[in-house]
VOZA-969965 format. One line per 8 residues: their letters; for each residue x, y, z of N, C-alpha, C. Coordinates in steps of 0.1 Angstrom, whole numbers, plus 5000, padded with zeros to 4 digits. Example, Ala and Ser with C-alpha at 12.3 -4.5 7.8 and 13.67 -1.06 7.14 Angstrom:
REM VOZA-969965
as = 5132:4943:5078:5123:4955:5078:5132:4967:5078  5128:4978:5071:5137:4989:5071:5129:5000:5079 $
This chain:
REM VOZA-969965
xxxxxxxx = 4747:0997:2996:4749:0984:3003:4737:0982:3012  4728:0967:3008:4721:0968:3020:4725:0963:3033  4715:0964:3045:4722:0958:3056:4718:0939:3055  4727:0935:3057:4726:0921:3059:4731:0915:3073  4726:0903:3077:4734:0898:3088:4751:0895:3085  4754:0892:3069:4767:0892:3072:4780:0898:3075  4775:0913:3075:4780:0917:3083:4785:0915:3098  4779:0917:3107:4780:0913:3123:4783:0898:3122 $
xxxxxxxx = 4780:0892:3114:4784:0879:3113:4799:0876:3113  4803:0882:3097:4814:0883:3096:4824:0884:3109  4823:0897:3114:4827:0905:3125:4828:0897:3140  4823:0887:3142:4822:0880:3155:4831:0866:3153  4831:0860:3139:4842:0850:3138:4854:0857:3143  4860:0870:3138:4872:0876:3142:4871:0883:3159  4867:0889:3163:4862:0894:3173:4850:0899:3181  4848:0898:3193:4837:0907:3198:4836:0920:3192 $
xxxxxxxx = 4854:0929:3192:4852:0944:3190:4844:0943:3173  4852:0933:3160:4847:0934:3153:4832:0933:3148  4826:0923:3156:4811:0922:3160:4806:0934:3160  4811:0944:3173:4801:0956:3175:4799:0963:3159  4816:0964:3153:4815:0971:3143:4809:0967:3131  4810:0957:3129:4799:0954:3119:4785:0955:3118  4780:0953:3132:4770:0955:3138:4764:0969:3134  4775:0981:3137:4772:0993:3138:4770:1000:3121 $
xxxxxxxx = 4781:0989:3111:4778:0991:3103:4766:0990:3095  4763:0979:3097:4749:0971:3090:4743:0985:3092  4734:0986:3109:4726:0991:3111:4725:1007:3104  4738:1013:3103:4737:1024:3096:4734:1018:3080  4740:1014:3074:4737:1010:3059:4721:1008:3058  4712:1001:3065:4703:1003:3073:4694:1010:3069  4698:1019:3077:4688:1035:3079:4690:1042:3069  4704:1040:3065:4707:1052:3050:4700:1045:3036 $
xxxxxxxx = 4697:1032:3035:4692:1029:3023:4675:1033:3028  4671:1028:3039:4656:1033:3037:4658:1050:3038  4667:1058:3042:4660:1070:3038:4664:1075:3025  4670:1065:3016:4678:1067:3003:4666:1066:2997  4660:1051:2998:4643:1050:2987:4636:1056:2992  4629:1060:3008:4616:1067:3012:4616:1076:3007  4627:1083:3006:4625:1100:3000:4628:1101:2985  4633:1092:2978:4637:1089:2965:4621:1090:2957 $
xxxxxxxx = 4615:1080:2960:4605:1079:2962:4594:1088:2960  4596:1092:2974:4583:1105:2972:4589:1118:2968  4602:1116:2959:4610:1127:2952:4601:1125:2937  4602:1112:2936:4599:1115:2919:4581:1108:2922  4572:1106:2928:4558:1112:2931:4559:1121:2930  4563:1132:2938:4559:1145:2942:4564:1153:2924  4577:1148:2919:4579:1156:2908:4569:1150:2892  4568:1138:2896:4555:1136:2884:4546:1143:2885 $
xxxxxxxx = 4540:1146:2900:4527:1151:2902:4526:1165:2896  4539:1171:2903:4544:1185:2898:4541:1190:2880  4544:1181:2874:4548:1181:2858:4533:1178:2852  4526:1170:2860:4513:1172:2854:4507:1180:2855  4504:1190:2869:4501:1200:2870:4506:1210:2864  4518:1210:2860:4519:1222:2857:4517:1225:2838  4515:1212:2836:4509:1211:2821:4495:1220:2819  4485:1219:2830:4474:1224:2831:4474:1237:2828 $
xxxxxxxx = 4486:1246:2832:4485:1259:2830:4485:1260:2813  4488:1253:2804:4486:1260:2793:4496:1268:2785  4504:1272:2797:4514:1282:2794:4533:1271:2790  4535:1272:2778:4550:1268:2769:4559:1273:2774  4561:1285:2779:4573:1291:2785:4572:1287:2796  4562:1290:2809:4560:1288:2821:4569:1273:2820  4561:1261:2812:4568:1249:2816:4582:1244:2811  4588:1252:2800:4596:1247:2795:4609:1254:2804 $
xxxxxxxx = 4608:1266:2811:4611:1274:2823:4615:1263:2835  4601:1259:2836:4602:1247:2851:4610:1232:2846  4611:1228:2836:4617:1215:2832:4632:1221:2829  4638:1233:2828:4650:1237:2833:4656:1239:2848  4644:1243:2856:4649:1241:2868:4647:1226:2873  4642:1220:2872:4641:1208:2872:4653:1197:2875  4661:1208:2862:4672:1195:2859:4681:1200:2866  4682:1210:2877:4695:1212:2888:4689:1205:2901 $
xxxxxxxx = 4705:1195:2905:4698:1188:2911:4706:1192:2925  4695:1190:2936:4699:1194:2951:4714:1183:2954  4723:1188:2961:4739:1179:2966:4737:1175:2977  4724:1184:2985:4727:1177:3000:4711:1183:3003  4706:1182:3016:4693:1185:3025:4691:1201:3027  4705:1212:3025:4699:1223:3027:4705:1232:3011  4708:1220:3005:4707:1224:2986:4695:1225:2983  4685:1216:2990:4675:1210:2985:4662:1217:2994 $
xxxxxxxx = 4661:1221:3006:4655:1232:3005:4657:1245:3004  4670:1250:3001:4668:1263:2992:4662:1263:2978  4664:1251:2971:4662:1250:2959:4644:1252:2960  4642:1242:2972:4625:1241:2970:4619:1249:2975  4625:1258:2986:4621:1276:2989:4618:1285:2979  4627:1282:2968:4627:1294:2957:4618:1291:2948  4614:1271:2947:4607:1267:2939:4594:1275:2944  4590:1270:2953:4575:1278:2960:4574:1290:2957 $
xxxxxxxx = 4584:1299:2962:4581:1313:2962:4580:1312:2946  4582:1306:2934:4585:1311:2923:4569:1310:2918  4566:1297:2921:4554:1288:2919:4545:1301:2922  4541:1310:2936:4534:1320:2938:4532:1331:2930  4546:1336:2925:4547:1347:2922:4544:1346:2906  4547:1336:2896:4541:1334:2887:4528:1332:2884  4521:1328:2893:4509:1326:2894:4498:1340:2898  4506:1347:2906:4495:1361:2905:4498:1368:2895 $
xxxxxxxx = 4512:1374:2897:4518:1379:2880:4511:1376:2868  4509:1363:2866:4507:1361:2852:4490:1366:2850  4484:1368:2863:4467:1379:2859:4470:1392:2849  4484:1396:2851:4485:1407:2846:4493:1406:2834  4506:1397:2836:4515:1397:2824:4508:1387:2813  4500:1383:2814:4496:1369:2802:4487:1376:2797  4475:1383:2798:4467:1390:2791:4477:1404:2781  4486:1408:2787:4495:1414:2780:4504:1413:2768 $
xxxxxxxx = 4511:1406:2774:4517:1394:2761:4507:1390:2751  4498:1388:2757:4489:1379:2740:4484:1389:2736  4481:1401:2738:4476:1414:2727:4487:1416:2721  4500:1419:2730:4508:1420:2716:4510:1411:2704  4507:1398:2715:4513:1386:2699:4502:1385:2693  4492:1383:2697:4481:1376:2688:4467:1395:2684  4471:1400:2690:4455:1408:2691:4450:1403:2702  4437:1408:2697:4423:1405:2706:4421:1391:2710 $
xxxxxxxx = 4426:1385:2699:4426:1366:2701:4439:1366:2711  4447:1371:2709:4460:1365:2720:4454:1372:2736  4447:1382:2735:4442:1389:2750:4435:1381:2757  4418:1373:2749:4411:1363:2755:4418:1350:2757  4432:1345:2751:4437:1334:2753:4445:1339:2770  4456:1348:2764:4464:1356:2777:4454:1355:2789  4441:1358:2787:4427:1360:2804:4429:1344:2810  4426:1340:2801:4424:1322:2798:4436:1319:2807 $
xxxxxxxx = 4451:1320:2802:4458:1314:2810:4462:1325:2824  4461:1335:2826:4462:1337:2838:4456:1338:2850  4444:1334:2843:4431:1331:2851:4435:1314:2858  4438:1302:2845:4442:1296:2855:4456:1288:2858  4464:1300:2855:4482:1298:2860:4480:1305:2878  4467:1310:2878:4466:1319:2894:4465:1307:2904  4456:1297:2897:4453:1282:2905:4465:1275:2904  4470:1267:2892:4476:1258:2890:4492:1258:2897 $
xxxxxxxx = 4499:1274:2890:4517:1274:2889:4516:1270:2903  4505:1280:2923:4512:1275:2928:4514:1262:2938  4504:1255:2930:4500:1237:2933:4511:1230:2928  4515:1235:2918:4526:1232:2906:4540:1237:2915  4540:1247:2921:4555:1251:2929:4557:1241:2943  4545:1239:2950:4546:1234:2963:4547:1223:2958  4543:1210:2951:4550:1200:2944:4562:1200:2942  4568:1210:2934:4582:1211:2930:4589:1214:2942 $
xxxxxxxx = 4590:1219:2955:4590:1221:2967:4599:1209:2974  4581:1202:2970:4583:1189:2980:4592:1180:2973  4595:1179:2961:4605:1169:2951:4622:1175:2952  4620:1186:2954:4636:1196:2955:4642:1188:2968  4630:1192:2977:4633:1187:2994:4636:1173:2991  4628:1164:2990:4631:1150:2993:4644:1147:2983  4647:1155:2971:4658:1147:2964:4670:1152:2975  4670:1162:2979:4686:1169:2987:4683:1162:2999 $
xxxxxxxx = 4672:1154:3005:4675:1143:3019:4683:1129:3009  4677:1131:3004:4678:1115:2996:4696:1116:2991  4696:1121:2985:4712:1129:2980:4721:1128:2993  4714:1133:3004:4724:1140:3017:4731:1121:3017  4723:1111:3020:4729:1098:3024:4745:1091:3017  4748:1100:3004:4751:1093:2994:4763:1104:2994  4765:1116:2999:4772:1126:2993:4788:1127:3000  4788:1117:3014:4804:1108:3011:4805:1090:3014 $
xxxxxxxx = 4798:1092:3005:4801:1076:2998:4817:1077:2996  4824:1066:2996:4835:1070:2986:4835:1060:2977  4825:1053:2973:4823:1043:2964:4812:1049:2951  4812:1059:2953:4803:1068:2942:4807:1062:2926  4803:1060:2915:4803:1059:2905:4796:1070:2892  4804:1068:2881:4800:1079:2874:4783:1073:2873  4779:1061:2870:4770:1062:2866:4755:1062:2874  4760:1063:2890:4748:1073:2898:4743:1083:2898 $
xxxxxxxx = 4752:1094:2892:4744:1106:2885:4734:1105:2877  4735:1101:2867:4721:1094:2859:4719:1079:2856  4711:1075:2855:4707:1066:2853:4702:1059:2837  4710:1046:2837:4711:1044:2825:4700:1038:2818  4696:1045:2805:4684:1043:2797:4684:1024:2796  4676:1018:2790:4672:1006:2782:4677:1010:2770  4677:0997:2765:4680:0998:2747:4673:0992:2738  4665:0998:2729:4661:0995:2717:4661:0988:2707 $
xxxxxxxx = 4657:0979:2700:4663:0983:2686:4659:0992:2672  4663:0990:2664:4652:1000:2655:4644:0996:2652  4628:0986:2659:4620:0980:2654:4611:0985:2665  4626:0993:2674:4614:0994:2687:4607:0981:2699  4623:0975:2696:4620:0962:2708:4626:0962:2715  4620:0957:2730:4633:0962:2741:4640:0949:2745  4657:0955:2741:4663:0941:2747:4669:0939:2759  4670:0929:2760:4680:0919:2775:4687:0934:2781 $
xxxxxxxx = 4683:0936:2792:4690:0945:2801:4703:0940:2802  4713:0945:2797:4729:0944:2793:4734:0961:2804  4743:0963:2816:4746:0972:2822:4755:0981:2812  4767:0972:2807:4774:0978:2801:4769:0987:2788  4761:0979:2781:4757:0985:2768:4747:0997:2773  4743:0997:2780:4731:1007:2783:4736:1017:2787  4746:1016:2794:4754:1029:2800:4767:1034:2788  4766:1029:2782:4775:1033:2770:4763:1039:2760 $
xxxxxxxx = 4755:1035:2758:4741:1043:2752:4740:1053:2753  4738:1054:2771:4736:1068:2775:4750:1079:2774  4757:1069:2773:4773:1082:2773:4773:1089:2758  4766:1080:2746:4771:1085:2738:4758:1094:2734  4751:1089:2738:4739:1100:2739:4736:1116:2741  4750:1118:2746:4751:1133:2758:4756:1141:2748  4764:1141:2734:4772:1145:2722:4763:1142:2710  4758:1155:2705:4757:1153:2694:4761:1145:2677 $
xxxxxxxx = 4778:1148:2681:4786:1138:2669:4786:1121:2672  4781:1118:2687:4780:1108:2688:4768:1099:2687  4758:1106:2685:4744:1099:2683:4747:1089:2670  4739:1078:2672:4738:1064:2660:4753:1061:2656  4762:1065:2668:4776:1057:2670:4772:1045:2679  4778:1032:2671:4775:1017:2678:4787:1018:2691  4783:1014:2703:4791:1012:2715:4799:1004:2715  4817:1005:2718:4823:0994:2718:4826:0990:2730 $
xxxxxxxx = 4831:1003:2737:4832:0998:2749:4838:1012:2758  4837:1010:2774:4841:1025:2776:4846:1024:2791  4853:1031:2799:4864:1026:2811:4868:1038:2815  4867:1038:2827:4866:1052:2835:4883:1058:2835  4887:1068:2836:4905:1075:2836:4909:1079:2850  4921:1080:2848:4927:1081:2863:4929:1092:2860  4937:1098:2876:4945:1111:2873:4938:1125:2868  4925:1126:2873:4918:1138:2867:4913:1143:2882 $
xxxxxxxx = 4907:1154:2879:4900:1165:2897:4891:1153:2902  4896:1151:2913:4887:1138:2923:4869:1144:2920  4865:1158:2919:4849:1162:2916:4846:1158:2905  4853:1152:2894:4846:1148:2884:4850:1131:2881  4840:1124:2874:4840:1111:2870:4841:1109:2856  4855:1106:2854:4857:1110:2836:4862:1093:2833  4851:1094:2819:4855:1078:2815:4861:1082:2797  4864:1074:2795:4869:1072:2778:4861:1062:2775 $
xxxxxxxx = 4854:1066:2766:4842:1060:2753:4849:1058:2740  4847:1042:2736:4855:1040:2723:4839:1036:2711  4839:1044:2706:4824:1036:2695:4829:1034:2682  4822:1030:2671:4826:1021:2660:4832:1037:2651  4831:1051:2657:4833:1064:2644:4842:1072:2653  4845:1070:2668:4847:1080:2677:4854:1078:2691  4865:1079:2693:4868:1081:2707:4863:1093:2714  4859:1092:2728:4857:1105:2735:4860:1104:2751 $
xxxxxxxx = 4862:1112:2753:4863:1117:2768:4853:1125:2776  4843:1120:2785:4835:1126:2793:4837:1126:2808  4830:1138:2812:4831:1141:2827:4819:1143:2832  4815:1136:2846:4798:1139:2852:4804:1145:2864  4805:1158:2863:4808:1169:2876:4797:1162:2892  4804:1155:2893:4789:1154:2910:4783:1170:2915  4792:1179:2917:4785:1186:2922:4770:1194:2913  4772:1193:2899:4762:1200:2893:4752:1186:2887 $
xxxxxxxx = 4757:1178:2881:4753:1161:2884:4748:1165:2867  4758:1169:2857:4758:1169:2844:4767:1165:2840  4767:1160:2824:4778:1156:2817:4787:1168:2809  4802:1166:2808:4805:1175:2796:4810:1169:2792  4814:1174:2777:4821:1160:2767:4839:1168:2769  4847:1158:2773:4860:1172:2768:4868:1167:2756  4865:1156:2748:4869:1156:2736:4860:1143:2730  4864:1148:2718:4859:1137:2709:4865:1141:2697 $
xxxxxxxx = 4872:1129:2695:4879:1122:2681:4876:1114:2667  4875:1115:2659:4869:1103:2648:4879:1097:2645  4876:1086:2643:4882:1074:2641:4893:1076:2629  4882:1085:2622:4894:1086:2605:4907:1097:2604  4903:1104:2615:4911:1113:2614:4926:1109:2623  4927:1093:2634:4935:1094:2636:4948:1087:2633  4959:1089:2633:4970:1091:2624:4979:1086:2630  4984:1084:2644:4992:1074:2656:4986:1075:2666 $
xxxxxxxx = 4993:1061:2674:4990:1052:2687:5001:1052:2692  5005:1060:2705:5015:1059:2710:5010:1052:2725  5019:1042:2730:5018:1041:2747:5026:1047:2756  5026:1053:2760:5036:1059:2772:5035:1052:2785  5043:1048:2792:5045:1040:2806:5037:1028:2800  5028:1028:2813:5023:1011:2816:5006:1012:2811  5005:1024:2816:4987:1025:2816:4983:1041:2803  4991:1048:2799:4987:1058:2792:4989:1054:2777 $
xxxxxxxx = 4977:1062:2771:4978:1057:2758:4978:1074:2753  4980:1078:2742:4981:1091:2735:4978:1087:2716  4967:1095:2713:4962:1086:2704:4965:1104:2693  4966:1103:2685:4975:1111:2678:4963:1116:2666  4957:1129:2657:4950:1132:2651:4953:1145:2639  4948:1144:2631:4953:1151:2621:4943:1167:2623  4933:1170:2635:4926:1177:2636:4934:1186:2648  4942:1183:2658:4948:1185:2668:4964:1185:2670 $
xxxxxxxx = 4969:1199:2676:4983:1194:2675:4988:1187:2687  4982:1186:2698:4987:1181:2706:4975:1166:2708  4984:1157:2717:4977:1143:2708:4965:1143:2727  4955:1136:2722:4945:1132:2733:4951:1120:2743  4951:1124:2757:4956:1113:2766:4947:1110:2773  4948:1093:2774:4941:1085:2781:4949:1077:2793  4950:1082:2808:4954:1076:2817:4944:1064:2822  4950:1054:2816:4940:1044:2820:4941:1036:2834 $
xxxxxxxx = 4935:1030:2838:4938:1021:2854:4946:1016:2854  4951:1001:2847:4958:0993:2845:4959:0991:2832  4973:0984:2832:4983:0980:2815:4973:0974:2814  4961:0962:2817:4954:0951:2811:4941:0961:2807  4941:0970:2814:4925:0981:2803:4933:0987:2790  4944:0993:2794:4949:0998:2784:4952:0991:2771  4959:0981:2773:4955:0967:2763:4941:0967:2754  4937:0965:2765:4918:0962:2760:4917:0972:2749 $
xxxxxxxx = 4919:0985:2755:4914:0998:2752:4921:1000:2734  4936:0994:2738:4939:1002:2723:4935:0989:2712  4935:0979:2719:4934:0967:2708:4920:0969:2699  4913:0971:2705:4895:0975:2703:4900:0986:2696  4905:0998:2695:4911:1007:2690:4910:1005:2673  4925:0995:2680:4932:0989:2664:4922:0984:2658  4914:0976:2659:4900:0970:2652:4895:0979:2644  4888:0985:2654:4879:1000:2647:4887:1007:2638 $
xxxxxxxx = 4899:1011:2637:4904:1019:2626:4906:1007:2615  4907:0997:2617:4910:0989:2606:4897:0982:2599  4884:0981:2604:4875:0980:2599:4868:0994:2593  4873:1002:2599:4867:1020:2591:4874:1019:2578  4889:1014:2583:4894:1016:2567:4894:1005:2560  4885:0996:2560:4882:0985:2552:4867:0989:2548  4859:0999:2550:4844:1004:2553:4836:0992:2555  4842:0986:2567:4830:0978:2573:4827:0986:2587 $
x = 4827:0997:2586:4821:1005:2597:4816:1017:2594 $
């Protein structure tokens, strides 16, 4: 939220006290969004810079090593510098080490040719890894201040964990920024059985561990259930169903739906928000299995 005047605005039609408070509010919303983008910011500078640099070393393991740590992401300001502590120290110690272990490694693999390659990259992984670590440092640090602003929101969404791609078409044209479709893109993107499944539509569940943000994904081949853990800021899939395989539709109460499968003995439940999603949810349902079994899908 940014800060606006209508806040304190708001707050003074009703009262002075309300005044102050809105006042107090703004100003914090304020300070938390600029230190949300200044450090956001010079989070992903500092990590581009990092990534090019560390291309220079030459070295396939070295980077494909660092683009795994990469993807753990700091939760708060002292996630984030232990993370970028370890980053540095790691960044050094690869960098002298490898005078010795990279000329090693390449006699074994290659011979004489893998030895003068191995000199080659240790010689300059001694410069680059720890230019390459204090970067990664400085991106660890700024994402865990950046993170710290956000981490009791209570308006958090699943889809602030990541950020939802653009969409394509298969001609490779980019279309109309659509929120919904993009973020349903990216959900089905996270599952292998779900890749080049068309998006129908998808709606977050109730009644699961308040640490994770679990939605139900309905696509033209596949219901599924995903969770984005905040604390680790990954996806897991915890089920996925095909369309053909399922066999009944049951509703229980107002908002649950139990969708019944010939692959499973016990049936998959969807605690949805309200009767009017749940509606949504199975009608779209009914569709999809009835154009699968017409093979218009």
């Amino acid at each position: 939220m940014l800060w606006t005047s209508s806040q304190p605005a708001a707050g003074i039609i009703e009262s002075p006290q309300a005044f102050a408070t809105g006042l107090a509010k703004g100003t914090s919303s304020l300070v938390k969004n600029m230190v949300y983008g200044t450090f956001g910011s010079l989070g992903n500078v500092a990590s581009a810079l990092g990534k090019g640099v560390a291309t220079l070393s030459c070295d396939d393991e070295y980077v494909r090593r660092r683009q795994a740590n990469q993807r753990k992401k700091p939760k708060h300001v002292l996630d984030g510098a232990a993370q970028g502590a370890l980053a540095l120290g790691r960044g050094f110690f690869d960098g002298i080490t490898g005078i010795v272990l990279k000329p090693v490694e390449g006699v074994r693999r290659d011979g004489a040719v893998g030895l003068l390659k191995g000199i080659g990259q240790g010689v300059v992984g001694v410069a680059v890894k720890p230019i390459a670590g204090i970067f990664e440092a400085t991106s660890k640090t700024a994402e865990g201040l950046k993170n710290t602003t956000t981490m009791f929101d209570d308006d958090r969404t699943l889809y602030r964990v990541r950020a939802a791609p653009r969409i394509f078409t298969k001609d490779k044209q980019l279309l109309e920024f659509d929120i919904n479709e993009c973020e349903g893109s990216m959900l089905l993107s996270q599952h292998e059985d779900l890749r080049g499944d068309k998006h129908i539509l998808h709606m977050p569940l109730v009644g699961r561990k308040k640490k994770d943000f679990v939605v139900a994904i309905l696509s033209n081949r596949h219901v599924s259930v995903m969770a984005a853990t905040s604390e680790k800021y990954e996806y897991s899939v915890k089920s996925v169903v095909a369309v053909k395989d399922i066999v009944k539709r049951e509703v229980v109460g107002e908002t649950t739906l139990l969708i019944y499968t010939t692959k499973t003995k016990k049936p998959v439940k969807l605690a949805l928000p309200s009767s009017e999603d749940l509606l949504r949810f199975d009608t779209n349902l009914g569709v999809v299995i009835i154009k699968y079994q017409q093979g218009r899908m």
